[in-house]
C-alpha positions in Angstrom: -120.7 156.1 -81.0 -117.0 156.6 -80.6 -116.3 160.5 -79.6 -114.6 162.4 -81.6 -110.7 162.1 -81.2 -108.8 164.5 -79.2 -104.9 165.6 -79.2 -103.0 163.0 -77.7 -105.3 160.1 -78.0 -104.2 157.0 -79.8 -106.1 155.3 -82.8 -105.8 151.5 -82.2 -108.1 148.9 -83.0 -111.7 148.1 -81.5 -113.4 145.1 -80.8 -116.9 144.4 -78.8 -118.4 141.1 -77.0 -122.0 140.7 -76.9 -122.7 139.1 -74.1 -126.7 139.4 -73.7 -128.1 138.8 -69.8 -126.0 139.5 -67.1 -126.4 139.4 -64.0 -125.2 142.3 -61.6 -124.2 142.0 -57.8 -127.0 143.5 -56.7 -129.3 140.2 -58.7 -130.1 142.5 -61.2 -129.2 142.0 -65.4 -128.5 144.4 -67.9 -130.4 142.3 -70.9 -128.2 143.2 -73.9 -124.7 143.7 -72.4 -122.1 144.2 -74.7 -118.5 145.1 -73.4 -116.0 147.9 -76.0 -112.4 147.8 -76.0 -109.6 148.6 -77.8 -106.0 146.9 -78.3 -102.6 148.0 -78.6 -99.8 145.6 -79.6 -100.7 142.4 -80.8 -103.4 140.4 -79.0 -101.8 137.2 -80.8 -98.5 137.4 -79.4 -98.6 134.9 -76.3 -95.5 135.6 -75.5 -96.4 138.7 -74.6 -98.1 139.4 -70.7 -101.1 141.0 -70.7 -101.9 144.6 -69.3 -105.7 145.8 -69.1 -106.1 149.2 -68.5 -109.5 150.9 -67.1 -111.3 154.0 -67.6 -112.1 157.0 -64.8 -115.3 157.5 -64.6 -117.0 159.7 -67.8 -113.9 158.2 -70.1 -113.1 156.0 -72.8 -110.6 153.2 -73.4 -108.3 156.3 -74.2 -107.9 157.7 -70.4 -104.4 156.4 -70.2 -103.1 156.7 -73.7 -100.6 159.0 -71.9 -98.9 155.9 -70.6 -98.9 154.0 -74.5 -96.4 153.9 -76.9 -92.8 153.0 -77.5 -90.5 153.7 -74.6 -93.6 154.6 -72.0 -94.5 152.5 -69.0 -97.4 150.8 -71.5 -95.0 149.6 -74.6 -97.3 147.7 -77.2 -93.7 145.7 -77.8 -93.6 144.7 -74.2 -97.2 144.3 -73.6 -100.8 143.1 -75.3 -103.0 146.2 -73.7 -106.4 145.8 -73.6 -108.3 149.2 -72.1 -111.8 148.6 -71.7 -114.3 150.5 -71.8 -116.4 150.6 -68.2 -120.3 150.1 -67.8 -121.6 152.9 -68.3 -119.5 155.3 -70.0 -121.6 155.2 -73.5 -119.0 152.7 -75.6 -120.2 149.5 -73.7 -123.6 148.9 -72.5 -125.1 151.9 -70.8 -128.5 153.5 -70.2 -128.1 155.8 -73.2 -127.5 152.3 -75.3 -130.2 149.7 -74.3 -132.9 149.0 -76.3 -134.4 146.8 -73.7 -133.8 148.8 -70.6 -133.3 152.7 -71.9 -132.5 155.4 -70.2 -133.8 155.0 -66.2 -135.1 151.7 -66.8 -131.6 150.8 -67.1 -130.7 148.9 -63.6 -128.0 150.1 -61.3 -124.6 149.2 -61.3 -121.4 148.8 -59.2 -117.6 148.8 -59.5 -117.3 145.2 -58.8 -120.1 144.8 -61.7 -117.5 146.9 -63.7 -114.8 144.4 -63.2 -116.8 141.1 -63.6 -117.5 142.1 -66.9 -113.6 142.9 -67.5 -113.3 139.6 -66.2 -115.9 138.1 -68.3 -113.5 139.7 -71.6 -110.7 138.2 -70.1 -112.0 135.0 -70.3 -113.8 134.7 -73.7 -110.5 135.6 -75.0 -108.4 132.7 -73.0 -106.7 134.8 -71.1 -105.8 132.7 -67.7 -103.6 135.6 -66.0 -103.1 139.1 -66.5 -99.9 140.5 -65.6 -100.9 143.9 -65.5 -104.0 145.7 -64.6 -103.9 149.6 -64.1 -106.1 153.0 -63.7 -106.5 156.1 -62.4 -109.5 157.8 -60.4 -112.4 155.5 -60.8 -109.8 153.3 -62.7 -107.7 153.0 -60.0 -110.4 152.1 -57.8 -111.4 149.1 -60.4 -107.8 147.8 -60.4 -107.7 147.4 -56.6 -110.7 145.5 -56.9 -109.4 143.1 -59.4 -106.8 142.3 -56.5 -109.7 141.7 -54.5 -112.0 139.6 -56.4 -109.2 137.6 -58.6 -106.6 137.0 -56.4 -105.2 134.6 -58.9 -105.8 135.8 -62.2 -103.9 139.2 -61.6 -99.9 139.5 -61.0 -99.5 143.2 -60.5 -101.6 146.0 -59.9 -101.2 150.2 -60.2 -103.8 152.3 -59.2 -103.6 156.2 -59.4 -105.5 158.3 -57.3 -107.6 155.6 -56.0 -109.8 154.9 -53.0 -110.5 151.2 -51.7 -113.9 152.8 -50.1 -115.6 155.7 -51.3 -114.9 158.8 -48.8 -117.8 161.0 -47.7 -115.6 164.2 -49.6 -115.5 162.3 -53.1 -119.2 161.1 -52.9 -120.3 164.9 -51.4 -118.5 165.7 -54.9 -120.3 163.4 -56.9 -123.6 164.6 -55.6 -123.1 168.0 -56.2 -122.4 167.7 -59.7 -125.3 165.4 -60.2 -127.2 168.1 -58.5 -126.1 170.2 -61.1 -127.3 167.9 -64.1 -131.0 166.9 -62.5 -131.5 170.4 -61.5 -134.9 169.9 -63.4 -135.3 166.7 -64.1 -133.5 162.6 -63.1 -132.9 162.3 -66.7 -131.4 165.4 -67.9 -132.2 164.5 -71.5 -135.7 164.3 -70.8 -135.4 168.4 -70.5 -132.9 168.8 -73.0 -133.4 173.1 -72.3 -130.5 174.5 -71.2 -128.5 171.8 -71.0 -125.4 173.4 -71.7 -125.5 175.4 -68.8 -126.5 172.5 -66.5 -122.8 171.1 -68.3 -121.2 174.3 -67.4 -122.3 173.7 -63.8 -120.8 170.2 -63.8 -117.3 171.4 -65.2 -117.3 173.9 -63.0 -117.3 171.4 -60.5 -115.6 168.1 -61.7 -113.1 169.8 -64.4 -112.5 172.8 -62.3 -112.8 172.4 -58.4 -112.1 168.9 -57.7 -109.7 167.5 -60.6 -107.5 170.4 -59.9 -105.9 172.7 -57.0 -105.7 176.2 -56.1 -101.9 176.4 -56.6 -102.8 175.1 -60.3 -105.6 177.7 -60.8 -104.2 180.3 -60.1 -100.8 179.8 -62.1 -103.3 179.0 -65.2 -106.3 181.8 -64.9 -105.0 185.1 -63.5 -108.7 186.6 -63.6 -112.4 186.1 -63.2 -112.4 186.6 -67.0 -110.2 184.0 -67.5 -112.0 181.6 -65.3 -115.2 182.2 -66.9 -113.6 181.8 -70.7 -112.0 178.3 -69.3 -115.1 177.2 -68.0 -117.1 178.0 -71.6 -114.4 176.3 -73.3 -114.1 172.8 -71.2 -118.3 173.1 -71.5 -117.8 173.1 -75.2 -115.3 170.4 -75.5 -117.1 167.9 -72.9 -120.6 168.4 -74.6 -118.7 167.9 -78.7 -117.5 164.5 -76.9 -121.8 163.4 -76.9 -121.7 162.2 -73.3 -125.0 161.3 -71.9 -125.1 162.8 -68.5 -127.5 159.6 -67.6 -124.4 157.8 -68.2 -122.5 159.9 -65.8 -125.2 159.9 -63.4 -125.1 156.0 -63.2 -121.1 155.5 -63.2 -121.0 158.4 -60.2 -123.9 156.0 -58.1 -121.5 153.1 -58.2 -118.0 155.1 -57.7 -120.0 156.5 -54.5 -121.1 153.0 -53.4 -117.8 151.7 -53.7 -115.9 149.9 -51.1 -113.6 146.8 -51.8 -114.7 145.0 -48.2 -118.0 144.6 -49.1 -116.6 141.8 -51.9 -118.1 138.2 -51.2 -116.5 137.1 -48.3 -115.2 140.0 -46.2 -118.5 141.2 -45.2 -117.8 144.9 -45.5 -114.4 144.6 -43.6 -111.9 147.1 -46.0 -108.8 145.9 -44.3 -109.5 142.4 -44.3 -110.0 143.0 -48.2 -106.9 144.8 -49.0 -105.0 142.7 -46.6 -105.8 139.8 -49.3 -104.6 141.0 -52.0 -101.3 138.7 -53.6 -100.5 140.9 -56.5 -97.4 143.4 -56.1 -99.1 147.0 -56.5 -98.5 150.5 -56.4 -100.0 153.2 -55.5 -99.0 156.7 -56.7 -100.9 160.1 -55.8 -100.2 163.8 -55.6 -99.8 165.6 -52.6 -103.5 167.4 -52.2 -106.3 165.6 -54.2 -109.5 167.3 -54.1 -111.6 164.3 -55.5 -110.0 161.7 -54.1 -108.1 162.7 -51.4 -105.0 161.3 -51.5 -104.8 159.9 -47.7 -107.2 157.8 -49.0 -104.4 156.0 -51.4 -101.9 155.8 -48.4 -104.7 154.6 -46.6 -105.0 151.4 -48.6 -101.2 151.3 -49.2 -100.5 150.8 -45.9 -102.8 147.8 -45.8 -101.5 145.9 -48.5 -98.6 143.2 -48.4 -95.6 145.2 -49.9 -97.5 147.4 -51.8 -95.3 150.3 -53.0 -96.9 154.4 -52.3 -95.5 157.3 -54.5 -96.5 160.4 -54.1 -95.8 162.3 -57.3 -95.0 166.4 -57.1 -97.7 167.7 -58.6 -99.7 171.1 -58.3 -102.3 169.1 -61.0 -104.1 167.6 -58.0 -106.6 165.0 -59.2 -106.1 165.4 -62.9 -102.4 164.6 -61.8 -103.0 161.3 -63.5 -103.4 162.5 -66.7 -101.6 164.1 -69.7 -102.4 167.7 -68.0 -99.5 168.2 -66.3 -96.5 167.0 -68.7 -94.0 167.0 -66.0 -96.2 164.7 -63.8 -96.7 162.2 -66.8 -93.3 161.6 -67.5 -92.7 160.6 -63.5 -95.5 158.4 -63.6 -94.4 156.8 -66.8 -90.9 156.6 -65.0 -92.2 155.7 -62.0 -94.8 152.6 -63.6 -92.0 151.6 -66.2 -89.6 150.8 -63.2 -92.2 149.0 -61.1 -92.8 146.4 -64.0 -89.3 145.5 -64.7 
């Protein structure tokens, strides 16, 4: 089920490709796959390129609406945008979906599983080349693996706050918010008492402490009272949207597995990986990053041919990528719009 629609977020048209079996990295299949997405401009148009945009982790095909519209670095006049919806996230196949494989039974899943199926999309709708794949956070992460993996099916590449490899501070993140979800049980629906508080542990953590900075903080909430009224608001919000935290649970397993030198044919070498990559890319990243740090985006600029680094002046950390901090959106859309000329 779609969740509600928020401020900012763009009504566009949804399609969805059944795919039944398919078979994971790991030899594993998810038995009823089926792949959401939405489209902005006109899918018809082949004279248009082609720009697929991915989803952080916990988000919809409307992470980067920010970057849509007339005039921004995503123009449906310029582009056919397809922004698909991730394993996972509770719009394409998840464990809160199956029928064949609910809930734990559901197998796990990695980033490079994320982007097969993108790939798999791509293809049923005769696609041959993309000319644009971008993301932020977990997004980000997918579109340097699309480099990786499809070498010749992708032109240009921009990832925001991404990580080729997983770093022991983002997946020490990740844990502790799962910790905050299976505080009683691995499938926090299974105990469905007091899951709102189990919620308010997780923002506390992932919409709070990591997707933002200190500087930001405390500019924003002046008091403890003001912390704790933010905190009881974002819980509110998040649990209206209907997210399973299984689904959660399952993207955050892959984001922490994640590292792009462990594609076929590298065996687990990173550099050798992101030393492959042909498309031109850019990387953009604020200044402190408390999710994933942002070294680790210079990290893998410096390792790929030509690839352009940006790092944007932000106080937003993390959720610099993102509609939060206005000023911050308008540079990346400057910053993205000039790259793809």
């Amino acid at each position: 089920m779609h969740p509600p629609m928020q401020p900012g977020w763009i009504d566009a048209p949804h399609g969805r490709l059944d795919l039944g079996r398919v078979i994971l990295e790991s030899g594993e299949a998810i038995e009823d796959f089926h792949l959401s997405y939405a489209v902005h401009g006109d899918l018809n148009d082949k004279t248009l390129p082609v720009a697929v945009a991915l989803c952080a982790i916990g988000s919809s095909h409307h992470r980067l609406d920010f970057l849509i519209g007339e005039g921004l670095a995503l123009d449906p006049r310029r582009f056919r945008i397809l922004a698909i919806d991730a394993i996972g996230n509770g719009l394409s196949s998840s464990p809160s979906l199956s029928r064949k494989q609910p809930r734990m039974r559901f197998p796990q899943f990695g980033i490079r599983d994320m982007v097969m199926s993108q790939k798999l999309l791509i293809d049923h709708l005769g696609i041959d080349v993309v000319d644009l794949v971008i993301g932020a956070s977990m997004g980000g992460m997918q579109a340097l693996q699309w480099a990786v993996s499809y070498p010749d099916r992708v032109r240009s590449v921009v990832a925001m706050t991404p990580m080729a490899k997983t770093t022991g501070w983002s997946a020490a993140v990740n844990h502790t918010a799962r910790l905050a979800l299976q505080s009683h049980s691995p499938d926090p629906q299974t105990d469905p008492a007091g899951i709102a508080e189990r919620w308010e542990s997780w923002s506390a953590t992932m919409q709070m402490l990591c997707s933002r900075t200190p500087a930001l903080v405390d500019q924003e909430l002046r008091s403890p009272g003001e912390v704790h009224a933010w905190l009881k608001m974002r819980t509110r919000l998040w649990i209206e949207q209907g997210f399973d935290p299984l689904d959660w649970i399952y993207q955050s397993w892959a984001y922490d597995a994640h590292d792009v030198g462990n594609s076929p044919g590298f065996a687990g070498d990173t550099n050798a990986a992101l030393r492959s990559i042909k498309a031109r890319s850019l990387i953009l990243v604020p200044p402190l990053d408390l999710y994933n740090p942002a070294p680790a985006g210079r990290w893998a600029a410096d390792r790929i041919h030509g690839c352009e680094f940006v790092e944007v002046p932000s106080i937003a950390g993390h959720s610099m990528a993102s509609a939060a901090d206005p000023v911050a959106a308008d540079e990346l859309n400057r910053r993205i719009r000039d790259f793809l000329r």
